[in-house]
C-alpha positions, -999 to 999 in steps of 0.1 A, spaced: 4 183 57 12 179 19 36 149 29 8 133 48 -13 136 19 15 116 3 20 91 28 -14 82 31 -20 79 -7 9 59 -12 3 35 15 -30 27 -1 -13 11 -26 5 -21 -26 -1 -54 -7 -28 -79 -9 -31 -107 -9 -59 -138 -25 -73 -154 3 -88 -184 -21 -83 -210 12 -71 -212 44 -49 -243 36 -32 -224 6 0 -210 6 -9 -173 2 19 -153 -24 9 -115 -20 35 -106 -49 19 -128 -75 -18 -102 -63 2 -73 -80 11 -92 -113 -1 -73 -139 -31 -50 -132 -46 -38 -97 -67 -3 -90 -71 12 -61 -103 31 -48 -96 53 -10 -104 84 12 -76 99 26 -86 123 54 -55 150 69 -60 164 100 -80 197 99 -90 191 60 -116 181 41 -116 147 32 -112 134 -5 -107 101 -31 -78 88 -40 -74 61 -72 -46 43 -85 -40 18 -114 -10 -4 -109 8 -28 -137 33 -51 -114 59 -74 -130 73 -108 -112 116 -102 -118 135 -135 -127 150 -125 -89 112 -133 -76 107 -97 -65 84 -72 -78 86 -42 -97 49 -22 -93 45 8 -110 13 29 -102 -5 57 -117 -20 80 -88 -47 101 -92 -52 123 -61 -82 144 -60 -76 181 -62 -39 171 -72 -18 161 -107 -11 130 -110 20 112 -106 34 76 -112 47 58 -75 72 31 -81 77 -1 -57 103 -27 -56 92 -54 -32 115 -87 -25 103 -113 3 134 -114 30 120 -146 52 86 -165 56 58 -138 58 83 -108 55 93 -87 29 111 -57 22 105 -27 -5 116 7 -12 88 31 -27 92 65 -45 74 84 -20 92 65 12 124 79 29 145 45 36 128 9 39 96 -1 36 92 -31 60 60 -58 59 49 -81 79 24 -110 78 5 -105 106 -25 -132 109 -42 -131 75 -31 -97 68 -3 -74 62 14 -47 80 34 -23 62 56 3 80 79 28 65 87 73 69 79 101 51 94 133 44 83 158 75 87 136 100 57 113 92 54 72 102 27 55 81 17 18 92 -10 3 69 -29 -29 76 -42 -47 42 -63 -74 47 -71 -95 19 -115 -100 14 -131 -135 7 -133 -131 -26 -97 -137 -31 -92 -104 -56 -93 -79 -34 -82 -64 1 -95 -36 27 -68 -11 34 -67 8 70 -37 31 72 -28 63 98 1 85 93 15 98 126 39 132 132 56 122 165 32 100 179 -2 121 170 -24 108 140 -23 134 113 -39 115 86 -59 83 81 -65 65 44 -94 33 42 -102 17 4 -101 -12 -15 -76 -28 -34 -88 -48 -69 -72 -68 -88 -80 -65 -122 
């Protein structure tokens, strides 16, 4: 259940996007230049549920990709640093590897928000949905971890940028 933990904490973390207009060209790696915080609750199967925050410092490469490192704070645990590399691989999908991910993360523009899918140690898929808020700076996050097909764990917040 400790990956799950994981899964969900770490999926909590990376993709947003500003929703300023309709009619604008939306660039959800430019959201995670320089600062962003997350605020969540994670909540594994059969365990109370607790808060999870993260404060990210991203960097746009001269490739276009980005480079987001962020420090986690889970509560109950020690903290730890997660480290993305995300690249866009075609119009509204992008690819990524992520510290805490076994293989490729995958993402997908899905409407006006993003879907992120990727595995975990133990046997765990984790699909997110971020969905950037009016406001342009931040995004709701809706996330479950599944252990062959059964939801284990489930992760909601809000990602800031800052």
């Amino acid at each position: 259940m400790h990956s799950a933990r994981l899964a969900v904490a770490a999926s909590v973390l990376v993709f947003s996007t500003p929703l300023a207009s309709a009619a604008r060209p939306v660039d959800p790696l430019r959201f995670f230049e320089g600062r962003t915080v997350v605020e969540g609750t994670v909540k594994v199967m059969f365990h109370k549920p607790y808060r999870t925050h993260s404060d990210g410092q991203g960097v746009i490469k001269p490739d276009g990709s980005l480079s987001l490192v962020q420090h986690v704070v889970d509560e109950g645990k020690a903290p730890h640093d997660r480290k993305w590399h995300v690249r866009p691989v075609g119009e509204g999908n992008f690819s990524a590897m992520m510290s805490e991910a076994i293989g490729p993360v995958t993402i997908q523009q899905v409407g006006n928000s993003f879907r992120f899918r990727y595995k975990m140690k133990g046997k765990l898929s984790v699909e997110q949905v971020l969905t950037p808020m009016a406001d342009g700076r931040s995004a709701r996050n809706i996330g479950k971890v599944k252990r062959m097909g059964v939801t284990v764990a489930t992760t909601t917040g809000v990602i800031r940028k800052v």
